[in-house]
N, C-alpha and C positions, 0 to 999 in steps of 0.2 A: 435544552434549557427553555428556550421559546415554545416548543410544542409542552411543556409540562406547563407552563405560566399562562402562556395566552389562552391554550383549547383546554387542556385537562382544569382549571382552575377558574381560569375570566370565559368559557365560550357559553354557558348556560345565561349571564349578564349581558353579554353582547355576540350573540350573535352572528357577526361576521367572522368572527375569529375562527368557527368553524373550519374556516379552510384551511388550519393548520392540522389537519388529520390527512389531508391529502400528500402524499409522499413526492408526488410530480410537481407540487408547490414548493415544498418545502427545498427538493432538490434543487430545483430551478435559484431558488434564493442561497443555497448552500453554494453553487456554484458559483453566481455573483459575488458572494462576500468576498468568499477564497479569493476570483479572481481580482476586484476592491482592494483587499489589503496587499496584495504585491504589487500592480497595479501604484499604488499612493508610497506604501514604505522599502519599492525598490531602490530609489535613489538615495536615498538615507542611509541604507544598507552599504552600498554600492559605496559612498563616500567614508563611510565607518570603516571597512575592508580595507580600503587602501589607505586610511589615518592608518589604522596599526597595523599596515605592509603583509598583510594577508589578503598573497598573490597565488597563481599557479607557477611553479614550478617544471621547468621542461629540459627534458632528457636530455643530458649531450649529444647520446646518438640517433636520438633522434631526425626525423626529418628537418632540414633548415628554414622550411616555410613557414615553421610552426614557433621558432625562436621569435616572431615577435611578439606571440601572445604571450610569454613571460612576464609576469608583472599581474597580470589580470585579476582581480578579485575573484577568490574559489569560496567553495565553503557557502552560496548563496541558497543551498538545497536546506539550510536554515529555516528558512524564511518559507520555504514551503510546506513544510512541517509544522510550523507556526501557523499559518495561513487555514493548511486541511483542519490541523487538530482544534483552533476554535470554531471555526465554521460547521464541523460536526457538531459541534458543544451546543450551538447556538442553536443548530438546526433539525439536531436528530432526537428520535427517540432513548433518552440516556436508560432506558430500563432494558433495551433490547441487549440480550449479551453479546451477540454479535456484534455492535457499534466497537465496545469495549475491545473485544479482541483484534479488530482489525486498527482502530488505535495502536494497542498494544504493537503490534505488528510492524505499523508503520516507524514507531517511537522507538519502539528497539534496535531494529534494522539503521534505523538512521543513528542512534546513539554508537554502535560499532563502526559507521562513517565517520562520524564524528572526529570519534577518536582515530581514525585512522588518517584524516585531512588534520585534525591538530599535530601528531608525528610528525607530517610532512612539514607544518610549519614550522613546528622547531625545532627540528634539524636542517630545514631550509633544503631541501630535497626531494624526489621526484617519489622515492620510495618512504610508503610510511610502514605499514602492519607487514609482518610478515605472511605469505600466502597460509601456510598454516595455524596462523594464529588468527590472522581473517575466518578461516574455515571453522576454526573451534568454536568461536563466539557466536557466528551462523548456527552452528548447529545447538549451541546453548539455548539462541534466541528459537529455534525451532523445534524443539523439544516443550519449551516453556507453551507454546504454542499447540501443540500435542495435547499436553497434560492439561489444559485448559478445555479444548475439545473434547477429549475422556471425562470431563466430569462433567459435560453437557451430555455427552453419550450416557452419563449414567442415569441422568433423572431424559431420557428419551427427545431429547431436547436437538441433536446433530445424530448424524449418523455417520458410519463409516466405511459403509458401499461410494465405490465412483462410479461415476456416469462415465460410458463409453461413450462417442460421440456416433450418429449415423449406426448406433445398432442398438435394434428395439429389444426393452425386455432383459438386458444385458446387464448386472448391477453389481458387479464381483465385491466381496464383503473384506476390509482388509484386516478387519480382527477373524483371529481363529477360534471362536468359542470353542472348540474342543479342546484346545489348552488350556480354557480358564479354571475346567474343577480341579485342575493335579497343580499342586504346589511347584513342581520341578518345572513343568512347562509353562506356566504361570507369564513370567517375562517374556516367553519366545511368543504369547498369541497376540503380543503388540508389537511387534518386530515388524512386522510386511506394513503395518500402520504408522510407524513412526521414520522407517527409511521412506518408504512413497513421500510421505510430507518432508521428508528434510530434503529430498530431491528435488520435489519442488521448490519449495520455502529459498533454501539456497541456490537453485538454478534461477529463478527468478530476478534474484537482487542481482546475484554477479552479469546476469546477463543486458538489465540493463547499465551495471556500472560498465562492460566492457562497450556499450554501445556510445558511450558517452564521449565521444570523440572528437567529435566534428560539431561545429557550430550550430546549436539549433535541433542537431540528428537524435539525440535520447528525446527532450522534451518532447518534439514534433513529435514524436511514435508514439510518446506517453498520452500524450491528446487523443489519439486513435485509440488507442490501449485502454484506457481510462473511460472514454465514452462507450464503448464495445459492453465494457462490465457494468456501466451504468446499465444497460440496456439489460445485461444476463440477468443482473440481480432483480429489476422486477419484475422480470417476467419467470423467473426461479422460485419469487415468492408468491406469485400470483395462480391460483390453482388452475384456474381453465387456462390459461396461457403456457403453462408448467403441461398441462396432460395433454395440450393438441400437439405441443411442439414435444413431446415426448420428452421431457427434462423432468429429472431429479428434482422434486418441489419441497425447498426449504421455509419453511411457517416461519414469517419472520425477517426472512433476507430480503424482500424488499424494503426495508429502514436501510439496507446496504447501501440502497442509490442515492442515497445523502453524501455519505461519506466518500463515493464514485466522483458524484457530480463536483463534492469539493475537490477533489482530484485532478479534474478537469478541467476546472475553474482556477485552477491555481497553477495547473502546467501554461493554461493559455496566456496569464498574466507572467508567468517567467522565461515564455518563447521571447515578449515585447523586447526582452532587456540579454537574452539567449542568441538571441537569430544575429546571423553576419551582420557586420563585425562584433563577435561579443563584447557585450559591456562585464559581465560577469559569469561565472561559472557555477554549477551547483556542486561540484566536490562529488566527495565518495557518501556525505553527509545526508546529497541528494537521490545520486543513485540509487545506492542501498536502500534509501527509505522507499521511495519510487516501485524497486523491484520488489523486492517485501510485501508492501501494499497488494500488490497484483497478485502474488504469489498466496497472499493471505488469503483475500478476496475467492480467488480461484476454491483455494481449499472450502472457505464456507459453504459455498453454492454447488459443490461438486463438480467442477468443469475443471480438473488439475489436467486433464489429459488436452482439451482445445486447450489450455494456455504454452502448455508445453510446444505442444507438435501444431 
């Protein structure tokens, strides 16, 4: 919104504004904001939670060292969501379709958290979604996710070779055009395209929901995680940085490291209120969104296999 307002609109009248064409600017301040609004509207949050007794929930049989975070305000991975998704708004190129889809990505992912930390509330219980009905919704949200990619594929826009890592020249293709002219084999030359992504897509979120353990242990790795792809995405979109480093060069992905850096900025500001002893927790609402992001990210830029392994 600011890069369309300030530089495409006011920077020919004033001139300084120019520097919102720079993506290392813009990032820099994406990451700020994120980090700013949770940062100022974590305690708020934190107080809201515990008015209408939306706590964490802990296992009977669980470990007993863990009964006394009962009670804890969950469900805080809200606010992070919030946090990324205006800070994008504010700070990225809204024409890049890329921005869009990894939105999309993060907003969906966390809408099946959502609903799966709402379950738990109101049933007051440790268990929300059933795993299979978790999994269905993942692969809804990644599919959507697909079909969105296939029609940037179609006007040449993404592609759908992956980058191997540490092997040159290596660019395996995962659609099979020799099944797109026959009608019968038609669905199967997106088969190897659409499991790759949903292995990803879904490996990603449940894995950092499963990390989500321990006080402080998901976000902190998300800080790492989230700065890492800052870094892939612009140099993924950056041409001579993309051909020395022999990387898969996506036109356009770096506008990513906006949406990266809010990332970042917005894990650091929910370590402050994360880290021993938690004050709050981010839920499945956070997780989910968290890993999604990463998972989405990865797929734009082509590194689904470093994120993986």
């Amino acid at each position: 919104m600011l890069y369309w307002l300030l530089y495409e609109k006011l920077f020919h009248t004033f001139t300084p504004f120019r520097v919102f064409q720079y993506n290392t600017f813009r990032t820099a301040f994406a990451s700020l904001t994120a980090m700013f609004l949770l940062i100022v509207f974590g305690p708020w949050l934190i107080r809201k939670l515990r008015e209408f007794q939306i706590g964490q929930h802990i296992r009977e049989d669980g470990p007993k060292s863990h009964m006394k975070k009962a009670g804890t305000p969950t469900m805080g991975g809200v606010l992070i969501v919030i946090s990324v998704f205006i800070s994008t708004l504010l700070w990225a190129n809204l024409r890049n379709p890329y921005v869009w889809i990894a939105l999309f990505g993060m907003v969906s992912f966390g809408a099946i958290g959502f609903y799966d930390d709402y379950t738990k509330v109101r049933k007051m219980r440790n268990l929300g979604l059933t795993a299979r009905v978790k999994i269905l919704l993942q692969l809804i949200a990644s599919l959507t996710i697909g079909f969105f990619l296939l029609l940037l594929h179609a006007r040449n826009a993404y592609s759908t070779n992956i980058n191997v890592p540490f092997v040159k020249n290596f660019r395996p293709d995962l659609l099979i055009d020799g099944m797109l002219g026959n009608f019968w084999t038609y669905p199967l030359a997106f088969a190897g395209f659409y499991f790759f992504l949903a292995f990803v897509l879904v490996g990603a979120s449940n894995a950092v929901n499963l990390t989500d353990g321990l006080d402080g242990l998901a976000i902190g790795l998300m800080i790492i995680a989230a700065g890492a792809m800052t870094m892939l995405t612009y140099v993924t979109g950056h041409a001579k940085f993309a051909e020395y480093l022999d990387l898969a060069r996506v036109p356009g992905a770096s506008e990513l490291t906006i949406f990266c850096g809010a990332l970042t900025g917005a894990s650091i500001g929910f370590l402050w209120y994360n880290a021993h002893p938690a004050e709050i927790f981010m839920g499945d609402v956070g997780s989910l969104a968290l890993g999604g992001s990463l998972g989405t990210i990865a797929v734009l830029i082509k590194q689904e296999i470093l994120l993986v392994f």
